[in-house]
ZAMARGU-4260 file (C-alpha; in steps of 0.2 Angstrom, whole numbers, plus 5000, padded with zeros to 4 digits):
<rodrens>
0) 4935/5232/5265 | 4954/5229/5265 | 4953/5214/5267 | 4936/5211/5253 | 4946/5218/5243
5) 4964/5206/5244 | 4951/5191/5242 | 4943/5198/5226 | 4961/5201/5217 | 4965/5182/5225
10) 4949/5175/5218 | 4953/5185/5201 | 4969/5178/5199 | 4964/5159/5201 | 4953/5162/5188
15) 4967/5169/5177 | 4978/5156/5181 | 4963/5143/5177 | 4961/5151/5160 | 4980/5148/5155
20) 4979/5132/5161 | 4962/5127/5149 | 4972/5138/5135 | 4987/5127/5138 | 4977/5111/5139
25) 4968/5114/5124 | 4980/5118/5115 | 4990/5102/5119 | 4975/5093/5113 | 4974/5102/5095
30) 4992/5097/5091 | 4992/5079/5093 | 4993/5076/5075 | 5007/5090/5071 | 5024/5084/5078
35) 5036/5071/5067 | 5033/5058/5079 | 5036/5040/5074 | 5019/5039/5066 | 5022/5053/5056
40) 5044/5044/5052 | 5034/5028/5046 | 5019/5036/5034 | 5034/5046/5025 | 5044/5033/5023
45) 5032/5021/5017 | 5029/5037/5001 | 5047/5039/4999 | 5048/5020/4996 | 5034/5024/4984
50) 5039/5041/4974 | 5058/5028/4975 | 5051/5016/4963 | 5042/5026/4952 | 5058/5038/4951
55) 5071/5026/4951 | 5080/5032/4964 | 5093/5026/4977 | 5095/5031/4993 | 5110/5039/4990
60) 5102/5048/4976 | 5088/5054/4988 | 5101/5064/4997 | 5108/5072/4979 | 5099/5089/4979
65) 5102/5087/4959 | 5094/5073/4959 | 5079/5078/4970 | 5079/5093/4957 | 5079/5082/4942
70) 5067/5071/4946 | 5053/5084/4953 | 5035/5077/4949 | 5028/5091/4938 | 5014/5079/4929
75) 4999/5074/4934 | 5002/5056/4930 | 5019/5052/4940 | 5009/5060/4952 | 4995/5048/4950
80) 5006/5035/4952 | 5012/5038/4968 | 4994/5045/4979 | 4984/5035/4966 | 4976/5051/4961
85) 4957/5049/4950 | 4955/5053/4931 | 4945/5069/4939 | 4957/5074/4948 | 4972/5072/4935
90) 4962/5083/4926 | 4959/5097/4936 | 4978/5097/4939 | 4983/5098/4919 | 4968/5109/4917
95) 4979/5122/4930 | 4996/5116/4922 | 4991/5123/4906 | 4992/5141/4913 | 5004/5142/4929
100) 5018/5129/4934 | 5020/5117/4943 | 5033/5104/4951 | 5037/5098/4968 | 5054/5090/4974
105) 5055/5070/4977 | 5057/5074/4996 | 5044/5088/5001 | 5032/5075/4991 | 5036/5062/5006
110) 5029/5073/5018 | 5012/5071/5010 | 5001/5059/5021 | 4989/5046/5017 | 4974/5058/5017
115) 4984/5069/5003 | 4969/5079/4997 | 4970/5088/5014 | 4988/5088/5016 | 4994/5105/5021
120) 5008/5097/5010 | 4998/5093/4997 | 4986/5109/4994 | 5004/5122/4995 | 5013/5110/4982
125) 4998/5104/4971 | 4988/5115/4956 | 4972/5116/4961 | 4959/5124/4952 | 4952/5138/4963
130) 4967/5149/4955 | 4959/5149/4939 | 4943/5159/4947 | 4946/5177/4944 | 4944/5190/4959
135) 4938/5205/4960 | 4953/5216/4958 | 4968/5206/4950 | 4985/5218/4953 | 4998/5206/4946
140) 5015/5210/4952 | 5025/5220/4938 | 5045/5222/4945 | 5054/5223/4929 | 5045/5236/4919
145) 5055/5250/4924 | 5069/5243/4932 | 5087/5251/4927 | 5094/5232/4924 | 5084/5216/4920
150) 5085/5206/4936 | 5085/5223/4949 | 5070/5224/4957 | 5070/5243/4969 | 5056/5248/4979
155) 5066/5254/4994 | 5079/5269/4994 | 5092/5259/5005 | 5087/5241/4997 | 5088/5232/4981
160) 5084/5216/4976 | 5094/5203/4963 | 5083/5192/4955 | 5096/5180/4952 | 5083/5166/4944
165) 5065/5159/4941 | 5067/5143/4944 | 5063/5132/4963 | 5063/5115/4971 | 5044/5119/4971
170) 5032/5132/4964 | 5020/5136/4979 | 5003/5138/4974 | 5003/5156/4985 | 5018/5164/4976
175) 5013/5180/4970 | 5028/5178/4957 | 5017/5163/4948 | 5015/5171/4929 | 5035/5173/4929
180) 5038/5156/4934 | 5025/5149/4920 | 5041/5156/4908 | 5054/5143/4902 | 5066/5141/4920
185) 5081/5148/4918 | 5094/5158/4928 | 5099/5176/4925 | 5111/5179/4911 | 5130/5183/4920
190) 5128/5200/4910 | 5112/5204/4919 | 5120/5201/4936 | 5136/5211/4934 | 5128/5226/4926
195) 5114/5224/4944 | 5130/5222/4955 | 5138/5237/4947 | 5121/5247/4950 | 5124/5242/4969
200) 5141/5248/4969 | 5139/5264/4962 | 5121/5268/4972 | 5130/5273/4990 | 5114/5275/4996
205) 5110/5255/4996 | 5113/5249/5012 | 5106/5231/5009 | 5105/5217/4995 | 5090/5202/4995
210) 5096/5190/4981 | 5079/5182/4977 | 5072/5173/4965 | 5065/5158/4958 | 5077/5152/4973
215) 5097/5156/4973 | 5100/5140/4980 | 5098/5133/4966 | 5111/5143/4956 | 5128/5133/4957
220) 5141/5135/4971 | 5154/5145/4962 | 5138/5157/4955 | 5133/5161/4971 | 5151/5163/4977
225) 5154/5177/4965 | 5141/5188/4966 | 5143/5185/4989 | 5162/5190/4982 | 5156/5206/4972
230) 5143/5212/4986 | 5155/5210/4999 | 5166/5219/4991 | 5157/5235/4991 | 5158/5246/5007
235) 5141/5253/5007 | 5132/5235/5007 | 5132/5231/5027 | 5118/5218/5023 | 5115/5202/5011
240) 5099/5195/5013 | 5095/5177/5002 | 5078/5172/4999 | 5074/5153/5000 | 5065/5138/5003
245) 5076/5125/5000 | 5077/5121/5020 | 5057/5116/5020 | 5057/5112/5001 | 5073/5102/4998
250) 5085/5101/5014 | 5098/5092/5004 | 5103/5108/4995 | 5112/5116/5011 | 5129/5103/5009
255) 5144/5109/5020 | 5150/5116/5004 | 5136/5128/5000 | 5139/5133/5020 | 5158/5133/5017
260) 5153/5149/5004 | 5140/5158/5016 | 5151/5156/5031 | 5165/5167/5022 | 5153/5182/5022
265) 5149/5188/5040 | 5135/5201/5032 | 5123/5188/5026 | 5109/5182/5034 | 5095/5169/5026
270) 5075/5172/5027 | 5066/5156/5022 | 5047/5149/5022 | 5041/5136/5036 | 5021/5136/5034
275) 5016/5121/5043 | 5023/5111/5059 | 5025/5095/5049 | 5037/5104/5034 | 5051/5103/5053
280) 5058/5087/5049 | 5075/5080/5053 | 5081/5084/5033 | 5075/5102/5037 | 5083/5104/5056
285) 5101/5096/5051 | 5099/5110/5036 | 5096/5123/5048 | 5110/5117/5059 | 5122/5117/5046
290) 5117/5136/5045 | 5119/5141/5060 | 5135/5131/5062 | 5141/5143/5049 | 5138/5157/5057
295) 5121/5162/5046 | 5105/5170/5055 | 5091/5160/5050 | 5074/5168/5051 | 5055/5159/5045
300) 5042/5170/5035 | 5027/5162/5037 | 5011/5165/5025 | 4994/5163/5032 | 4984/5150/5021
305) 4968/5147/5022 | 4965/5125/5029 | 4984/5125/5031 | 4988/5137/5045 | 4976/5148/5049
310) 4971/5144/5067 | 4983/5150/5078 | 4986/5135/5086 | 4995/5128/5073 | 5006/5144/5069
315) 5010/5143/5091 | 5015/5124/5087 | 5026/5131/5070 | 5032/5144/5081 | 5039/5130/5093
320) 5045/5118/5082 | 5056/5133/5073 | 5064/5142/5090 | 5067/5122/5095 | 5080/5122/5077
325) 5084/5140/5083 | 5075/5146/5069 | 5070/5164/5069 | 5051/5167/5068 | 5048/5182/5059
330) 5033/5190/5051 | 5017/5181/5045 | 5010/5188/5029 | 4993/5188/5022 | 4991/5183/5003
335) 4986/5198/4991 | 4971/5198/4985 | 4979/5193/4965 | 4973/5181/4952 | 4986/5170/4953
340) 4982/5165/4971 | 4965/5163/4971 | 4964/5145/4979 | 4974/5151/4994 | 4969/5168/4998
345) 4966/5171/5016 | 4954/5185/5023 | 4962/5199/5030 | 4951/5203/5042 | 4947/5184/5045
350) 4966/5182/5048 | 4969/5196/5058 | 4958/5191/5070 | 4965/5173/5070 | 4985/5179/5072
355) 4978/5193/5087 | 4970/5177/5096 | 4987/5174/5100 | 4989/5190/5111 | 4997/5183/5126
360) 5007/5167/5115 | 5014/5180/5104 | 5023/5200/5110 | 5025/5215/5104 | 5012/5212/5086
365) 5006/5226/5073 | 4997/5225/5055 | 5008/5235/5042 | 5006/5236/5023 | 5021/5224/5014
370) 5023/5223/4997 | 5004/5224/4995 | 5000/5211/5009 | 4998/5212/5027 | 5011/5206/5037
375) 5009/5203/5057 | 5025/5212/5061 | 5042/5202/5074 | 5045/5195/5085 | 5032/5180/5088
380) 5037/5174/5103 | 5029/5160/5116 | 5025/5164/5134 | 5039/5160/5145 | 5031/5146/5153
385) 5031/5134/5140
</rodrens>
């Protein structure tokens, strides 16, 4: 019987092993397309050459993060000019223009390949005109109506939140912030953001700060400088936590000036936004490495979207690419079921299921309410034998 039974747990066990090995397998198969191989290096370099000439722009130009800012594509017909969009679909893009805003850096625009109307590129940066279809229960976010200074957002009794700006290197089509980025861009008045860092200093209960946005990065170096300088300065803050994009969106941002400043304050650690394996490129790894050589903790938000990265293959291979920049995967988050998202909602249930498929590639996962979204909670880590 002893014996039966050693040969049964032997028998059970190849067929685990066998099971790994068809989950590994197919998975290799299901990313062919997803690294930045040389295929990949030549498609975007052919549509930089592209967005160049209708933009003007030099190489050395390309890597000026004010000119990438300047020369965003927010109409439909530079845009045309570089994919060779239709009439129809110029349309359906102004159509959305009219109501929320939209414009995309020179660089993350590259990244879009030939087949740009299923681009996991294309659909986060592009106006489609799903977000016009009303859902069921619209709860835009309101932060401001009852907050003690005009850029403070507080939801947390040992957190706060300095909206330092509205304006980014590219308005996502699934920020829940869309209606304030349809204002006029602008950055925080000086007056706002010293009478929200005098809230901070005199709250001793605040035990962390998010500077958040719009995107800081794009406020000026000496900005960002002073209000670090401010927050440091106050003995209750142990934490500074900066909001941004500009690693996937527009890499040339992250100079070894802008470093220069973060590296001066030991408490500040950056969350950004990689949703897709392709957005790792070797702009977005030599940002993050410029980071990290300053001594910053780096950590990836992902959001689930639906036809971008909702099959948990790719959100594996994302995972990969980002621990291979030493880039902290953090939480994936489900879209809230708003208005102003409708194009990229995902369905909760529909992307639970997806994300727990990965039981086994990823540890230690739990659902828990954020900010009105679900958020699969850290780490997200791969098996040991990859």
């Amino acid at each position: 019987m002893r014996e039966n039974g050693n040969l049964h747990s032997l028998y059970q066990s190849i067929l685990g092993f066998n099971d790994l090995k068809k989950h590994a397998l197919s998975f290799l198969r299901s990313i062919k397309a997803f690294p930045y191989d040389s295929l990949v290096q030549e498609e975007v370099a052919t549509r930089k050459r592209q967005i160049a000439d209708v933009m003007g722009g030099t190489d050395q130009q390309w890597a000026d993060w004010k000119w990438q800012y300047k020369n965003r594509i927010k109409d439909s017909a530079a845009l045309a000019r570089i994919l060779g969009l239709s009439q129809l679909e110029k349309k359906r893009i102004e159509r959305v223009s009219r109501v929320y805003r939209w414009a995309v850096s020179p660089y993350y625009l590259s990244l879009v390949g030939p087949d740009y109307m299923n681009s996991p590129i294309y659909r986060q940066a592009v106006p489609d005109t799903r977000e016009l279809i009303p859902v069921s229960s619209p709860a835009p976010i309101n932060e401001a109506h009852d907050a003690p200074t005009p850029c403070l957002t507080r939801k947390h009794s040992g957190r706060m939140t300095i909206n330092v700006t509205n304006q980014c290197a590219m308005y996502c089509r699934h920020c829940l912030r869309k209606p304030t980025m349809s204002q006029d861009e602008r950055h925080a008045c000086l007056e706002d953001i010293e009478s929200t860092l005098d809230y901070a200093a005199i709250n001793s209960e605040i035990r962390e700060v998010i500077i958040s946005g719009g995107d800081p990065f794009l406020l000026g170096n000496s900005t960002l400088d002073f209000i670090l300088l401010e927050l440091d300065k106050i003995p209750h803050i142990e934490k500074i936590q900066i909001k941004t994009r500009t690693p996937a969106t527009l890499p040339q941002r992250i100079t070894p000036e802008l470093c220069g400043i973060l590296g001066k304050y030991p408490s500040i650690n950056i969350s950004t936004q990689f949703n897709h394996p392709l957005e790792i490129t070797p702009e977005a790894q030599s940002a993050c490495a410029r980071l990290i050589e300053a001594g910053i903790v780096v950590g990836s938000r992902s959001v689930l979207l639906p036809g971008i990265n909702d099959q948990p293959n790719i959100m594996r291979k994302l995972d990969q690419e980002l621990l291979k920049i030493k880039v902290h995967p953090q939480h994936i988050s489900h879209t809230q079921d708003v208005e102003e998202i409708g194009a990229v909602q995902t369905d909760s249930n529909d992307g639970i299921n997806k994300i727990r498929s990965l039981h086994g590639y990823t540890s230690d996962s739990a659902i828990a309410p954020h900010r009105g979204r679900s958020k699969i909670l850290t780490p997200r880590r791969l098996p040991q034998s990859q």
